[in-house]
DRENDO-1510 file (C-alpha; in Angstrom, 1 decimal, always signed):
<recs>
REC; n; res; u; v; w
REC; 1; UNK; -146.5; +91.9; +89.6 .
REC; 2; UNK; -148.4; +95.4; +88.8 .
REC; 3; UNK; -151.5; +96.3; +90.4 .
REC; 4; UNK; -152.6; +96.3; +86.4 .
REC; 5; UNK; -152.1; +92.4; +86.0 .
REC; 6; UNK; -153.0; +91.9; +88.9 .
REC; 7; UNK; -156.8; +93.1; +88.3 .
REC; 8; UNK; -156.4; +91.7; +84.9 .
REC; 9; UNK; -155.8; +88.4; +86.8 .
REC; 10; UNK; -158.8; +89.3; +89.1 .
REC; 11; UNK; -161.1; +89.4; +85.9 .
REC; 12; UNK; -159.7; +86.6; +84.3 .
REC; 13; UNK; -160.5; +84.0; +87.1 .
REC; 14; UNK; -164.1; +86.0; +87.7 .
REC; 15; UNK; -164.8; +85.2; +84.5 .
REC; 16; UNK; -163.4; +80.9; +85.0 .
REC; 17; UNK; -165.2; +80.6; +88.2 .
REC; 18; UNK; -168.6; +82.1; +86.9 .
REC; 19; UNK; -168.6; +79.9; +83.8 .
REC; 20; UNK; -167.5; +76.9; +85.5 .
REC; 21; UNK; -170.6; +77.2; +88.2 .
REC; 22; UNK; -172.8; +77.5; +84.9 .
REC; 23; UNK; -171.1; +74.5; +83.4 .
REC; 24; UNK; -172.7; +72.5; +86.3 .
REC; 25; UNK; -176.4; +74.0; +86.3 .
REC; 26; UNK; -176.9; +75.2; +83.3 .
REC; 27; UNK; -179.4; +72.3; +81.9 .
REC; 28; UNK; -181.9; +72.5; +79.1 .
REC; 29; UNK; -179.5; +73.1; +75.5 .
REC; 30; UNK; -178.4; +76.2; +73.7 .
REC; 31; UNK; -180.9; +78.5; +73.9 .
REC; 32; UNK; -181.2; +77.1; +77.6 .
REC; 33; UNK; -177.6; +78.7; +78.4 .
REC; 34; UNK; -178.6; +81.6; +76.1 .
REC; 35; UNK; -181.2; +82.7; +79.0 .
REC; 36; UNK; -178.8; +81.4; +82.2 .
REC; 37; UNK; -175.6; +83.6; +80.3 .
REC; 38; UNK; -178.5; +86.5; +79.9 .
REC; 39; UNK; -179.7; +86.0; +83.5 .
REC; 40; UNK; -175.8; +85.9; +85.1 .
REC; 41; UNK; -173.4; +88.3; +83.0 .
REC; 42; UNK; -175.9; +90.7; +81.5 .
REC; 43; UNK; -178.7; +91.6; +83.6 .
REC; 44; UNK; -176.8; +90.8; +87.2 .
REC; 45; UNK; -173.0; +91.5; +86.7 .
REC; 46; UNK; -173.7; +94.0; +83.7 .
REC; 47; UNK; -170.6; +92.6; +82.4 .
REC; 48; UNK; -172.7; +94.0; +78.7 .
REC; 49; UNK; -175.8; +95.6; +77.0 .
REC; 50; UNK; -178.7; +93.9; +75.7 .
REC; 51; UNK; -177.4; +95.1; +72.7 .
REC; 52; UNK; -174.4; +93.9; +72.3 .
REC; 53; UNK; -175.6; +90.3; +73.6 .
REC; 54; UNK; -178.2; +90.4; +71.0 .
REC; 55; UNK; -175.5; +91.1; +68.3 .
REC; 56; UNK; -173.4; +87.9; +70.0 .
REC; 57; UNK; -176.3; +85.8; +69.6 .
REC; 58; UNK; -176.8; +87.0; +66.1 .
REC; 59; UNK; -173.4; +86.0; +65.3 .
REC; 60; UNK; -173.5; +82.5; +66.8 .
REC; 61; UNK; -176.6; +81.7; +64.7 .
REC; 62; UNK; -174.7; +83.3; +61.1 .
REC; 63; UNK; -170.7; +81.8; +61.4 .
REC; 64; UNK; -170.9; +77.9; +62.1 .
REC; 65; UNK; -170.2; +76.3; +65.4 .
REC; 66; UNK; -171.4; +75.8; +68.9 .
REC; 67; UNK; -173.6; +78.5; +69.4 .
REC; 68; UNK; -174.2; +79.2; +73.1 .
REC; 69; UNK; -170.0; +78.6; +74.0 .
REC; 70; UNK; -169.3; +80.8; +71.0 .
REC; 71; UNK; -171.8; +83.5; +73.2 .
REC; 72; UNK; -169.6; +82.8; +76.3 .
REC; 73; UNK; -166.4; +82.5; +74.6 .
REC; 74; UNK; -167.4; +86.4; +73.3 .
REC; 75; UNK; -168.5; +87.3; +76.9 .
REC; 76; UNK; -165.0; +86.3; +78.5 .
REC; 77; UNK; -163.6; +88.1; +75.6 .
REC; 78; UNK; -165.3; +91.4; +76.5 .
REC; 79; UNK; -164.6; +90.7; +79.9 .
REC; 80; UNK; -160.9; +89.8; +80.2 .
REC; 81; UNK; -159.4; +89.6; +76.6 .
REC; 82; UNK; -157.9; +86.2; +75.1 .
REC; 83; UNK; -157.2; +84.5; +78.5 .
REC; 84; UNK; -160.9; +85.3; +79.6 .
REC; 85; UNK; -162.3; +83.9; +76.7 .
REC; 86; UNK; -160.8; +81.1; +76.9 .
REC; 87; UNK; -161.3; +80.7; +80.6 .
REC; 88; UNK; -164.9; +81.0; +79.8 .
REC; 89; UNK; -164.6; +78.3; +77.5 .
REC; 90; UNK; -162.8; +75.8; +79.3 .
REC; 91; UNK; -165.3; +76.4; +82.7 .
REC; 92; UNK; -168.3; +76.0; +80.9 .
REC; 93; UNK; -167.0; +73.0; +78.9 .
REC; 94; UNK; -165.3; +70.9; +81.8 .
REC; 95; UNK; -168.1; +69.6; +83.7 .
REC; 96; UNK; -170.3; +67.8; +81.0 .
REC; 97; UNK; -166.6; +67.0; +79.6 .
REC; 98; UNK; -165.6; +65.3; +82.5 .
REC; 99; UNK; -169.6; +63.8; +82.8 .
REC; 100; UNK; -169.5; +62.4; +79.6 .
REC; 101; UNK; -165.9; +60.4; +79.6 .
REC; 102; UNK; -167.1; +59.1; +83.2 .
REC; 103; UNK; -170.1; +57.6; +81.0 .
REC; 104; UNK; -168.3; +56.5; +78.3 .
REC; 105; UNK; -165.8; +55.0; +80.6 .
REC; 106; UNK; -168.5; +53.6; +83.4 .
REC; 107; UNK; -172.0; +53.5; +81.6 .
REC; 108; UNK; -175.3; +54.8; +82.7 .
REC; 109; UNK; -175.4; +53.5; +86.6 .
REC; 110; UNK; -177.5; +56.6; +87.5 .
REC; 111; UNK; -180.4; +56.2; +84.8 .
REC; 112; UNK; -183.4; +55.1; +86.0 .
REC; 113; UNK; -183.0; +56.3; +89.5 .
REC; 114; UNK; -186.2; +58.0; +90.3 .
REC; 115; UNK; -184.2; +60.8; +92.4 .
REC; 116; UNK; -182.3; +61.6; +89.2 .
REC; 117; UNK; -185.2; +61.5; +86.6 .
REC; 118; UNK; -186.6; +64.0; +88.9 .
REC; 119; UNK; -184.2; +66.2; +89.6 .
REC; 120; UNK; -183.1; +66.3; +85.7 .
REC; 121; UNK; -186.7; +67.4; +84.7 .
REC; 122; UNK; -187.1; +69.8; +87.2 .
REC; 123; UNK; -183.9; +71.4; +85.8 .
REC; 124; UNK; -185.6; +71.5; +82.4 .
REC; 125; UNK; -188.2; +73.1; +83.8 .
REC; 126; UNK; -186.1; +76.1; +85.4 .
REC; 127; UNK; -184.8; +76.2; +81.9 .
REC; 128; UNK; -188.2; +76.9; +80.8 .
REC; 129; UNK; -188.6; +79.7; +83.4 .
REC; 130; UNK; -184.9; +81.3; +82.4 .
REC; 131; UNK; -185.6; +81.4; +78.6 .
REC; 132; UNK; -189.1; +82.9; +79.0 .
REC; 133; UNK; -187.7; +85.6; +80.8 .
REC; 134; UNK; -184.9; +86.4; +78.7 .
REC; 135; UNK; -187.6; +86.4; +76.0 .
REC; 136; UNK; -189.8; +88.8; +77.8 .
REC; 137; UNK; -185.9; +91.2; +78.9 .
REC; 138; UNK; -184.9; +91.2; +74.8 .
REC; 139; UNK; -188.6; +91.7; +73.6 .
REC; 140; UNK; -188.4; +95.4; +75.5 .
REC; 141; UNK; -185.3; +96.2; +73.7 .
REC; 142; UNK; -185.6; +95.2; +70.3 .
REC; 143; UNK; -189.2; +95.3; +69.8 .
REC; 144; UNK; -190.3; +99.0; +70.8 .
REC; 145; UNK; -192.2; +99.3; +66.9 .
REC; 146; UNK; -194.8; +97.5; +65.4 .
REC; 147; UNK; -192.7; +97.0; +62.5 .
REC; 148; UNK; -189.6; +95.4; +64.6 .
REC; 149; UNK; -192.5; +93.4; +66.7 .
REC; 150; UNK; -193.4; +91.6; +63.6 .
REC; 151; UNK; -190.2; +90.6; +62.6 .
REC; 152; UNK; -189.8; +88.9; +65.3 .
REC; 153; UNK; -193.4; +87.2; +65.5 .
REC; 154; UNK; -192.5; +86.0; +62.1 .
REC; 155; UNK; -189.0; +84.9; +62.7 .
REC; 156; UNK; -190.9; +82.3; +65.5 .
REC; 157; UNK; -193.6; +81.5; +63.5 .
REC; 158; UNK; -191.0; +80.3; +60.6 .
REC; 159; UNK; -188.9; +78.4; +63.0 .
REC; 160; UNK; -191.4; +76.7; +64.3 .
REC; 161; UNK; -193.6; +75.6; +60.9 .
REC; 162; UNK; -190.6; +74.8; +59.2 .
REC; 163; UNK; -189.5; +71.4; +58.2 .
REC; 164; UNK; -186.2; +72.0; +57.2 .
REC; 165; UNK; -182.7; +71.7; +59.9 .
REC; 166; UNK; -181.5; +75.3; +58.4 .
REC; 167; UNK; -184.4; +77.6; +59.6 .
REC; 168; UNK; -182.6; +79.5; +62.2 .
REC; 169; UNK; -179.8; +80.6; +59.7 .
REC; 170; UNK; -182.7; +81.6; +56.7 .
REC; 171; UNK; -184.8; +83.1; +59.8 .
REC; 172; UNK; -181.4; +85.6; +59.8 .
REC; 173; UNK; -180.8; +86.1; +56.0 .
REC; 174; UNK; -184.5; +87.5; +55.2 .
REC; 175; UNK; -184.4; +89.2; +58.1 .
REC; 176; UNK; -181.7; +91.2; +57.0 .
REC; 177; UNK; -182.4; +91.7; +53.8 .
REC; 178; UNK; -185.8; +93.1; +55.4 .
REC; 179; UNK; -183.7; +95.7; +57.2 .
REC; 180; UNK; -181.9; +96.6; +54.2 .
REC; 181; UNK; -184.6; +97.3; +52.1 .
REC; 182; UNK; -187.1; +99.1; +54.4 .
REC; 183; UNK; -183.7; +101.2; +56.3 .
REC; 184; UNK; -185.6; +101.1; +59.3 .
REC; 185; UNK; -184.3; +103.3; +62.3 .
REC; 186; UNK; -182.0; +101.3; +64.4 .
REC; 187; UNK; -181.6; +103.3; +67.9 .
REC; 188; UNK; -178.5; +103.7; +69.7 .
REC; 189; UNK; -178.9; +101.1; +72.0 .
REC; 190; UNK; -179.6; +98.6; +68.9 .
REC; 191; UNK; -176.1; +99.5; +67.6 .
REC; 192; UNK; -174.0; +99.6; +70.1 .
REC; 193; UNK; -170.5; +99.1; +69.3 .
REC; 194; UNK; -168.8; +95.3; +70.3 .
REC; 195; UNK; -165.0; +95.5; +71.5 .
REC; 196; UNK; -162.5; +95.6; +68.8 .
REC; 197; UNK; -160.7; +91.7; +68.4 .
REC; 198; UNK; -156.9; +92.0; +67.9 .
REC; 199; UNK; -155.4; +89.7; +65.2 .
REC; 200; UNK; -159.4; +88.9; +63.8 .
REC; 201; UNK; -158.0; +88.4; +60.4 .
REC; 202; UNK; -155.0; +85.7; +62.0 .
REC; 203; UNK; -157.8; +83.8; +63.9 .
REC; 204; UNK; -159.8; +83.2; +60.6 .
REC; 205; UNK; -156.4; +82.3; +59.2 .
REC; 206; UNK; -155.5; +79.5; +61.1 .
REC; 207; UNK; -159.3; +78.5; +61.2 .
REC; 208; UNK; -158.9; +78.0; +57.9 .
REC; 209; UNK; -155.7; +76.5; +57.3 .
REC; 210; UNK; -156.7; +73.6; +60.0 .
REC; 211; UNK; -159.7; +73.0; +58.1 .
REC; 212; UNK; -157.8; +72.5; +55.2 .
REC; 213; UNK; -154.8; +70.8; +56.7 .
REC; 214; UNK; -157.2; +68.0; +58.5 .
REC; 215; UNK; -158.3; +66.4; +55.1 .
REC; 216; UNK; -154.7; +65.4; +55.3 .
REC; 217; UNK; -155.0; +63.5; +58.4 .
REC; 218; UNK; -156.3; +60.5; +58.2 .
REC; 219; UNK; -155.3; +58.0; +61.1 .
REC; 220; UNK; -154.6; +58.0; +64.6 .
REC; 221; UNK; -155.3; +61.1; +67.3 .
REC; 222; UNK; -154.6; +63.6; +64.5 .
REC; 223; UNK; -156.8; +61.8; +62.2 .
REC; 224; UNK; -159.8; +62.0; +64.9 .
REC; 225; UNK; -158.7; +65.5; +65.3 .
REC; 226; UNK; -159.1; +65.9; +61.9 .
REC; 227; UNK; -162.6; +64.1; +61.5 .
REC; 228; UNK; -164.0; +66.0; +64.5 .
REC; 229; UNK; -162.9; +69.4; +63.3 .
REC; 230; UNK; -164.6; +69.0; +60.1 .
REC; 231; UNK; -167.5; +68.6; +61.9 .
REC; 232; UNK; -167.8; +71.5; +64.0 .
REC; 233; UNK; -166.3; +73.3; +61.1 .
REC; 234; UNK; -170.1; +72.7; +59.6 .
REC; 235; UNK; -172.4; +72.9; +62.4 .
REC; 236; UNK; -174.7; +75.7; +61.6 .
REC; 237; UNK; -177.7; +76.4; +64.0 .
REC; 238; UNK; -176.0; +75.3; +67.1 .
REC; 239; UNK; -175.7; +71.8; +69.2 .
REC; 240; UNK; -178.8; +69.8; +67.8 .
REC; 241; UNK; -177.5; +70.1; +64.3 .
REC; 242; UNK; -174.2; +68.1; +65.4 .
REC; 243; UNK; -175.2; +64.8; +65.4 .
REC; 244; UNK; -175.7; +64.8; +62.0 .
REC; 245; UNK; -172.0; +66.3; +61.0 .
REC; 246; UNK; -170.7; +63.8; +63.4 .
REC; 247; UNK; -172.6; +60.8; +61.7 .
REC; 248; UNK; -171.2; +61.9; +58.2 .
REC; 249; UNK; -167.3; +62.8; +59.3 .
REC; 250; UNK; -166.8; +61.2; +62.4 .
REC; 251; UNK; -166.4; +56.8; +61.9 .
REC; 252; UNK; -168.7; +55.8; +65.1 .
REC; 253; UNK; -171.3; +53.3; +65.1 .
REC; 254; UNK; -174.9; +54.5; +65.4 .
REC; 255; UNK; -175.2; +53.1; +68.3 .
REC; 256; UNK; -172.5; +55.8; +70.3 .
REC; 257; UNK; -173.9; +58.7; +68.5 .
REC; 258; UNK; -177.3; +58.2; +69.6 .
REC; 259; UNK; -176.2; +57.2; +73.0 .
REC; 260; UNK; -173.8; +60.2; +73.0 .
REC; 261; UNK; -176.2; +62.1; +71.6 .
REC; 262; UNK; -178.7; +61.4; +74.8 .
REC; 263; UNK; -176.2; +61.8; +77.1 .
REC; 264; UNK; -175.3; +65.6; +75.5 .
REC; 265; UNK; -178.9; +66.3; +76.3 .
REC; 266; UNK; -179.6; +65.1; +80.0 .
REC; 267; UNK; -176.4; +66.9; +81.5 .
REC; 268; UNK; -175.5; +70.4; +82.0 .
REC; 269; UNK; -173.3; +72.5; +79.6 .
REC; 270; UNK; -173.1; +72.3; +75.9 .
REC; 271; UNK; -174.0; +69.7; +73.8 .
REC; 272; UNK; -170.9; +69.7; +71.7 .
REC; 273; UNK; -169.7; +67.7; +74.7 .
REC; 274; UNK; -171.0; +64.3; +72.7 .
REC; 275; UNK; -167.4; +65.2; +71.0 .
REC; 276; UNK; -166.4; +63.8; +74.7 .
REC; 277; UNK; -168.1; +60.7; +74.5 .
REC; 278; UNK; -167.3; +59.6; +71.7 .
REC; 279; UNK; -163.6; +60.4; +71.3 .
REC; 280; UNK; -163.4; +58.6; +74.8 .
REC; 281; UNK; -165.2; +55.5; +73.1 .
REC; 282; UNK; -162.9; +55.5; +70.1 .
REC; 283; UNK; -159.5; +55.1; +72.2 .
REC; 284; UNK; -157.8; +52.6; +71.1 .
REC; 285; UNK; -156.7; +49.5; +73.9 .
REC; 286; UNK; -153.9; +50.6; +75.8 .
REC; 287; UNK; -154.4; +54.7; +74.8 .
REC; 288; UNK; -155.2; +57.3; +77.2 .
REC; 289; UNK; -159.6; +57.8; +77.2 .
REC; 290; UNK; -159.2; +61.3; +78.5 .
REC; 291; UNK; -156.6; +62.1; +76.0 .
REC; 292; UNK; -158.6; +61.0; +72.9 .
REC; 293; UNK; -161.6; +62.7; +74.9 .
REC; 294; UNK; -159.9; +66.1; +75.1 .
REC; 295; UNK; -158.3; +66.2; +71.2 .
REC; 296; UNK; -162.3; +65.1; +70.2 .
REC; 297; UNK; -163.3; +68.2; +72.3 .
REC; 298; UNK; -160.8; +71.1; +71.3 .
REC; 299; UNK; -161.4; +70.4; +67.7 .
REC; 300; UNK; -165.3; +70.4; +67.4 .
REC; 301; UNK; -165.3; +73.7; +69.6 .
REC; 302; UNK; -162.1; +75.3; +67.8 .
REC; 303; UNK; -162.9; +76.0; +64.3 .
REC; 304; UNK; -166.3; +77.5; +65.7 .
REC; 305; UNK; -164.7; +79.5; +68.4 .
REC; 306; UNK; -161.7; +80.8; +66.3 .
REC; 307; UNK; -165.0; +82.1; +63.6 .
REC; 308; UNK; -166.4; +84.2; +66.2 .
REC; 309; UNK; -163.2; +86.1; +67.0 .
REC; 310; UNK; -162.7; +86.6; +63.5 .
REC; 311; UNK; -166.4; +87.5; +62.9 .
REC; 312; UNK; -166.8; +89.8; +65.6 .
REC; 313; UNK; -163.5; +92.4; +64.0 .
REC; 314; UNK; -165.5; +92.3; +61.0 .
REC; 315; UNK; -168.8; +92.7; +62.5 .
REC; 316; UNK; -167.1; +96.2; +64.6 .
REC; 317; UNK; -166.0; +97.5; +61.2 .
REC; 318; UNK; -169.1; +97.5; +59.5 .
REC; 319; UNK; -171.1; +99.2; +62.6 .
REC; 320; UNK; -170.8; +103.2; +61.0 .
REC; 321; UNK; -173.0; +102.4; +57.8 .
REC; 322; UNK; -176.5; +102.9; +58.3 .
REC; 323; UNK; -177.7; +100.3; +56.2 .
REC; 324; UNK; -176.1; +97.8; +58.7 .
REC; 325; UNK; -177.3; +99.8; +61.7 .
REC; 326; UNK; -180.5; +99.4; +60.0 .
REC; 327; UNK; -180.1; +95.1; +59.7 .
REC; 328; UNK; -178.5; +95.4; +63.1 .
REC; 329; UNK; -182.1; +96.2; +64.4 .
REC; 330; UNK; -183.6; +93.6; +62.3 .
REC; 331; UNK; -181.2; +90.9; +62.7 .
REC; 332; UNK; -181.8; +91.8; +66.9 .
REC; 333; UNK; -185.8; +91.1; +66.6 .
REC; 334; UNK; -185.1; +88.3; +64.6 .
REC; 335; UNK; -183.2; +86.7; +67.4 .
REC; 336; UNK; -185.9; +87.3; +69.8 .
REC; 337; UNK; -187.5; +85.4; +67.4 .
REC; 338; UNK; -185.8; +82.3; +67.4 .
REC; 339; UNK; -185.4; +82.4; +71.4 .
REC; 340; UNK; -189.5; +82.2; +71.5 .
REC; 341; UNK; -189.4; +79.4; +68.9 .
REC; 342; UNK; -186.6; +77.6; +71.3 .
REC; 343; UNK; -188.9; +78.0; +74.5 .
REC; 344; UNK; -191.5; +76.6; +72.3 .
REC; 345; UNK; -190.0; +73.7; +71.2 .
REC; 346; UNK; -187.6; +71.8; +71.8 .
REC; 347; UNK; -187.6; +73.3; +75.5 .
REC; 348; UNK; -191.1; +73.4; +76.6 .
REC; 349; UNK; -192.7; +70.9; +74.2 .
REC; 350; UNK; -189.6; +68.4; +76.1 .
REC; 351; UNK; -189.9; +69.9; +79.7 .
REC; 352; UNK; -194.4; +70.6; +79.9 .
REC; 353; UNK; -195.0; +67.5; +80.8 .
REC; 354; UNK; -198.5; +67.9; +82.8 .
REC; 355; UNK; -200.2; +70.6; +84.3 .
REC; 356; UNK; -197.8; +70.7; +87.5 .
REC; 357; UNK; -195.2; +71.2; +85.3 .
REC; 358; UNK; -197.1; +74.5; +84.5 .
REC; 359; UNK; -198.1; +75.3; +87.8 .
REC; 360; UNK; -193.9; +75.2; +88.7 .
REC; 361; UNK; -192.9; +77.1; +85.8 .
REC; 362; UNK; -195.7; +79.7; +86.4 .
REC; 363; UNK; -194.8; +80.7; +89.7 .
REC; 364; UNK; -190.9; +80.6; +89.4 .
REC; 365; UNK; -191.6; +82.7; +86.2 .
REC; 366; UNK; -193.2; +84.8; +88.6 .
REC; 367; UNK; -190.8; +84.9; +91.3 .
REC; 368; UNK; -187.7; +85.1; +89.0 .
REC; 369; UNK; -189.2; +88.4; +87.1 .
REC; 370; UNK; -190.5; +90.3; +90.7 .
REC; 371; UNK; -187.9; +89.2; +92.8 .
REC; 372; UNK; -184.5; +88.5; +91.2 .
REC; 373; UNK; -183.4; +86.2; +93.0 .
REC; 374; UNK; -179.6; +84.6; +92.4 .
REC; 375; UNK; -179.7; +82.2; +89.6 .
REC; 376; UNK; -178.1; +79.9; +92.0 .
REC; 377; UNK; -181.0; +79.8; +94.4 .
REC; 378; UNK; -183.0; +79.3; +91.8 .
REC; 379; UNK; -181.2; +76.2; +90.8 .
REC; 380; UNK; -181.3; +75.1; +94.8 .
REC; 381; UNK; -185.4; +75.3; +94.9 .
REC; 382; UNK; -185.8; +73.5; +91.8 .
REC; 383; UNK; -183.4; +70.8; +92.9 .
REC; 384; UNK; -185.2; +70.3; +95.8 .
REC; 385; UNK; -188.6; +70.5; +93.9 .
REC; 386; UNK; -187.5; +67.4; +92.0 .
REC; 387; UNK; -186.4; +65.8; +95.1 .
REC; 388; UNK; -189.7; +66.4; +96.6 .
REC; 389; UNK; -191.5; +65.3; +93.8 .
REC; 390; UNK; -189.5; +62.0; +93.8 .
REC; 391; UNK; -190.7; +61.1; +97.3 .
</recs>
């Protein structure tokens, strides 16, 4: 083997083993892992600019799917081609995966334990501190005008006020029809260029082609394929908005999805996961539970993963015309936007409980933005926080 494959190798598990320490820590939803992905790969490894992780986000909210593992999936892409993205996606996916078919399988022997409850609120709460300061690192890099400031104080003020499931995605639309109209000057650093995607026009192909080829499928593991692809196929505005598309393609009673749905939300990783639960729920008597578990999971990621390879070529191509350097910039404080409405709610309004809760965010906010520590020691204290606090 040549020293070149080799290092390609080297990157390719670097990328697996980063991600799958993520997938056990990284509490709190979407824009949760947003801040933790920001915290790791951008600002410590400096595995990409601001820029172009503003641009990823950007695309996760536009193309359906599961936003933050389409971020990661385009991370281990940048990082190691095909094999790292999908390394990326596999490590970030497999703990909550293998969480969620030991609950199906075992039930909820842990809930109630005062240890737990503890420890999985003071992980919220360091999700609190990791968003804020990814809020505050992006704010200095796509809010250096007035004009750019107040895109993105009205993006947040828009998600939060409004009442429909679809703000996010509008949030994006206006704001880059804003940037098209007023041309404002977009800065080199607000365009910079993402890597070119081999084959971008085959991966929204076969996208595609399964999404029409699963209304076909109707019974069986293919059929469940089928029903959860669909699904993810429609997810716009990231893991919240799943339970819904899972409720309308996916035959389970109400009873797993809002069980699977809770169970998404107290473990780490993304909350596509619930794809876990309940294709492990549905195996039939005799079938294999992680089988059903794993088809349930590769399709609601797929369709969404295979849309951000495809959208990324496109998004490269249109990079030289000024008019979309100029949404670029808009589309960038716009994100910002919605990351502040996140924090707000559902992250803070679910983690804030009282005024300790303040008091701990506070000064790890603190010590996370003067000190730097590793995200991992980070994770340590708070655990033991919550411990502490359960005594």
């Amino acid at each position: 083997m040549t020293g070149k494959n080799l290092s390609y190798l080297k990157r390719v598990s670097e990328v697996f083993l980063s991600f799958f320490m993520l997938g056990f820590t990284s509490f709190g939803g979407p824009a949760a892992h947003l801040g933790y992905f920001n915290q790791t790969f951008i600002k410590r490894k400096q595995w990409a600019s601001e820029a172009q992780y503003a641009q990823w986000i950007a695309l996760s909210q536009i193309v359906p799917g599961p936003g933050s593992s389409q971020v990661g999936f385009a991370l281990g892409y940048h990082r190691a081609g095909l094999l790292g993205a999908i390394a990326a996606f596999v490590a970030f996916t497999l703990p909550s995966f293998v969480v969620m078919v030991l609950l199906a399988q075992f039930g909820h022997h842990w809930q109630g334990h005062v240890w737990f409850d503890s420890v999985v609120h003071a992980l919220k709460l360091l999700a609190v501190v990791v968003v804020a300061d990814a809020c505050v690192s992006m704010w200095r890099s796509f809010c250096q005008s007035k004009t750019m400031a107040g895109v993105t104080v009205a993006s947040a003020a828009f998600v939060i006020l409004s009442p429909f499931g679809f703000a996010s995605l509008a949030v994006l639309l206006m704001s880059v029809c804003f940037g098209v109209i007023t041309r404002h000057s977009a800065g080199p650093t607000v365009t910079e260029p993402l890597p070119k995607v081999r084959f971008a026009w085959f991966f929204l192909g076969v996208a595609l082609v399964i999404f029409v080829v699963s209304f076909l499928l109707s019974s069986g593991i293919t059929g469940l394929f089928a029903d959860f692809y669909r699904a993810g196929a429609l997810v716009f505005g990231g893991g919240h908005v799943v339970l819904p598309m899972l409720a309308t393609f996916v035959p389970a009673s109400e009873s797993d999805l809002l069980l699977g749905y809770a169970a998404a939300q107290a473990v780490p990783g993304p909350m596509f996961t619930m794809a876990s639960f309940l294709g492990a729920s549905a195996t039939p008597a005799g079938a294999n539970a992680w089988l059903w578990a794993g088809m349930a999971t590769l399709a609601v990621f797929s369709s969404g993963l295979l849309l951000m390879l495809s959208a990324q070529g496109a998004w490269q191509r249109l990079s030289c015309h000024v008019l979309f350097r100029s949404a670029v910039a808009s589309l960038n404080a716009a994100v910002v936007g919605i990351l502040l409405a996140a924090l707000y709610h559902p992250i803070g309004t679910s983690s804030l409980l009282s005024v300790w809760d303040v008091v701990i965010v506070g000064l790890g906010f603190i010590w996370l933005v003067y000190k730097r520590p590793s995200i991992f020691v980070l994770i340590l204290v708070f655990v033991l926080v919550g411990l502490a606090r359960s005594l």
